[in-house]
N, C-alpha and C positions, 0 to 999 in steps of 0.2 A: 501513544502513552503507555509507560510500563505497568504492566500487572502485578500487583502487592508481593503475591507469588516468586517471581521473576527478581524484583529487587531483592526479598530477603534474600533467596538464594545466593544473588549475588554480592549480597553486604556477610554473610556467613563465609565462602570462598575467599572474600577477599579478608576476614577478619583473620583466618586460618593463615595467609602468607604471610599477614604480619607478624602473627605468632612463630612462625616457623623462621622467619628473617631476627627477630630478637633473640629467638635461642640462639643464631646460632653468634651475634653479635655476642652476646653475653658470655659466650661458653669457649670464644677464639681469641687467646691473645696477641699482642703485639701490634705497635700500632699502624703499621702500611697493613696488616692483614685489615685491622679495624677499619681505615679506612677505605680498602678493596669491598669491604661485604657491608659500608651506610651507602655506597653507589647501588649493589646491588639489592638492596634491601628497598631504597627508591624504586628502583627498576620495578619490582614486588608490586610496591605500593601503586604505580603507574599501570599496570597490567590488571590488579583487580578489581582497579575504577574501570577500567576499559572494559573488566569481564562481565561488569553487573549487567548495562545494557546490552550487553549480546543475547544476554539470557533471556531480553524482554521479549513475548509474544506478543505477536502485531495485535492491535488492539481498532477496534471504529472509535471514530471522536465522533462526540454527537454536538452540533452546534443548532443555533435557531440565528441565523444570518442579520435579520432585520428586527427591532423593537417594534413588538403592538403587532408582528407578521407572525401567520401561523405555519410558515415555511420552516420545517425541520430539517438538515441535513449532517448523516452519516459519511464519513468519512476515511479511505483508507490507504494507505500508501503502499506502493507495487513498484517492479521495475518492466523496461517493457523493452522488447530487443528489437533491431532492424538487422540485420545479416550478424555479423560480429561483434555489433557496440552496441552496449545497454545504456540505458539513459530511467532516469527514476519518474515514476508520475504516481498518478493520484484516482482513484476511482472515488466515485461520491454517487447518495443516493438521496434525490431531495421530493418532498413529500410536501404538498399545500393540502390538508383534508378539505378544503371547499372547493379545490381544483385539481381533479386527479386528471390523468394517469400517476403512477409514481417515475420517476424518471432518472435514467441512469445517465452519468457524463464521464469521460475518461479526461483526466486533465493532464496534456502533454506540452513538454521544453519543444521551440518552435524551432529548435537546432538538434536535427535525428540524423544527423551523419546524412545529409544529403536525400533525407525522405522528405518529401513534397508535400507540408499541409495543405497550400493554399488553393488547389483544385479543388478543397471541399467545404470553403468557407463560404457561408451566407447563400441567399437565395440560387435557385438553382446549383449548386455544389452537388459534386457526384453522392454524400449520399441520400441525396433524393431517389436513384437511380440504382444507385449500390444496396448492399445491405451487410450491414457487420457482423459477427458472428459470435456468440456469447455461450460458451462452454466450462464445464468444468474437465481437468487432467485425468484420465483415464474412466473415462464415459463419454460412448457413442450419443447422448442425447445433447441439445443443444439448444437456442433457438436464432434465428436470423433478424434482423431489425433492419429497418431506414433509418438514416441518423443526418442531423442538423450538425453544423461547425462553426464557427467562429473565433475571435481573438479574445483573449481576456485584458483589462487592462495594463496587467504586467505581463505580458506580451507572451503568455502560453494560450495554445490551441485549445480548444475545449472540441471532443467528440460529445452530441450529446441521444438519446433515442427512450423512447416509451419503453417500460418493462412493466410484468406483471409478478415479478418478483419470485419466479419458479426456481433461479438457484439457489433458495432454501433450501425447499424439496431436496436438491443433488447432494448436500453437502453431507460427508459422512466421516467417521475416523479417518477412513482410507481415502477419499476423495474430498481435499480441503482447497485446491490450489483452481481459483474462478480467472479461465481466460477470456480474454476480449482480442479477437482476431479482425483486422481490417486490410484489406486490399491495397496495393499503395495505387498511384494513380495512375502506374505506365507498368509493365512488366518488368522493367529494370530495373523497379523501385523496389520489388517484392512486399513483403508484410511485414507489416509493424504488428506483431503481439504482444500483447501485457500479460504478465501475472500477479495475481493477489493470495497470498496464504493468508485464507480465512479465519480467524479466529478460532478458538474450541470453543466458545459462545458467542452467537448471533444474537444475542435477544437483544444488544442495544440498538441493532442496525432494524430487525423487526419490528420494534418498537415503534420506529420511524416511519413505516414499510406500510406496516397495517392498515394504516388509515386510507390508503391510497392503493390498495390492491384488491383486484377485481371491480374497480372501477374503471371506465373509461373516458 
C-alpha cells in the first residue's frame, strides 16, 4: 500500500509535466507541430501515473484473516532469487495472542526456474532436518530456524518457522533489507534467497508481533 508521502510526491511530479507539456502546447504553433507535442504531452501524462507508485515505500498490510479470530497477520512483499531469475513473494507474520509463538511464512510461486519445493512439503520435509536462515544485509548476526512447508490452495509453497521477533532489534537507517536464506534440496539446486526492504516504520508489523513474543 502507498504511503500518503510517496503519492503526494508523486501527484506534484506528475502535476509539474503537465504544466510543462501545456506550455509548451500553447506557446508552439502550427498544426502537425500541435499535434507532434498532444502525443508527447500523453507520453507525459502516461509516465507520471507510472512515477507516483514508483515512489511508494514498501508498506506491511495488516489483516485479521478470520471473523470472531484473533489471528493478526502482517504482511510484505519481497523478491526472492534462485541463480539468475527472480520471482516475487510474500513474507507474513502471523500472531494468535492465546497461542504463541509469533510465526514467520515466506510465501513462494511453486515455478522457481527449476528450484525443488516439494522435498519440503508436509511431515517429514527436509525442514525438519534443515534450518533456514534469517538475516538482515550487512550484519554478521542472524538466527537459524527448522521450518514446516506445504501448498496453499492457489497452489504457492508456503516456508513456514517459529520466530521471536529479534529482527526489530537489527533494523536500522543503514540496515533495512531482512533476508531469509534456504538451502535448495540437492546442490545443484543452490539457494533460493529473499529480500524484504523494510519499511522506515515497523510499528504496524510490532504491533502484530507483541502479543506473541517472548512467548513460546
Amino acid at each position: 500500500m502507498a504511503s500518503a508521502s510517496a503519492l503526494a510526491a508523486g501527484k506534484v511530479i506528475m502535476a509539474g509535466i503537465l504544466l510543462q507539456c501545456a506550455a509548451i502546447v500553447v506557446e508552439t504553433g502550427g498544426q502537425e507541430k500541435r499535434v507532434t507535442l498532444f502525443y508527447r504531452w500523453m507520453a507525459g501524462c502516461a509516465g507520471g501515473l507510472m512515477l507516483g507508485p514508483a515512489l511508494a515505500a514498501p508498506q506491511w498490510t495488516v489483516s485479521k484473516p478470520y471473523p470472531d479470530n484473533p489471528l493478526q497477520v502482517a504482511s510484505l512483499d519481497g523478491e526472492a532469487t534462485v541463480g539468475r531469475s527472480r520471482f516475487p513473494v510474500m513474507l507474513e507474520l502471523a500472531c494468535r495472542a492465546d497461542s504463541p509463538p509469533l510465526r514467520m511464512s515466506l510465501h513462494v510461486s511453486d515455478q522457481l526456474g527449476g528450484w525443488d519445493v516439494r522435498p519440503f512439503e508436509g511431515p517429514g520435509g527436509l525442514g525438519e532436518r534443515r534450518k533456514l536462515k534469517l538475516g538482515m544485509a550487512g550484519l554478521c548476526r542472524g538466527t537459524d530456524s527448522h521450518f514446516a512447508g506445504w501448498y496453499e490452495a492457489d497452489g504457492r509453497f508456503v516456508f513456514e518457522w517459529p520466530s521471536q521477533g529479534e529482527f526489530f532489534a537489527w533494523q536500522s537507517a543503514t540496515h533495512k533489507e531482512l533476508l531469509v536464506t534456504i538451502d535448495g534440496a540437492s546442490r545443484k539446486h543452490g539457494k533460493l534467497e529473499a529480500r524484504f526492504t523494510l519499511p522506515p516504520s515497523s510499528q504496524a508489523a510490532l504491533a502484530v508481533a507483541l502479543p506473541c513474543m517472548g512467548k513460546k
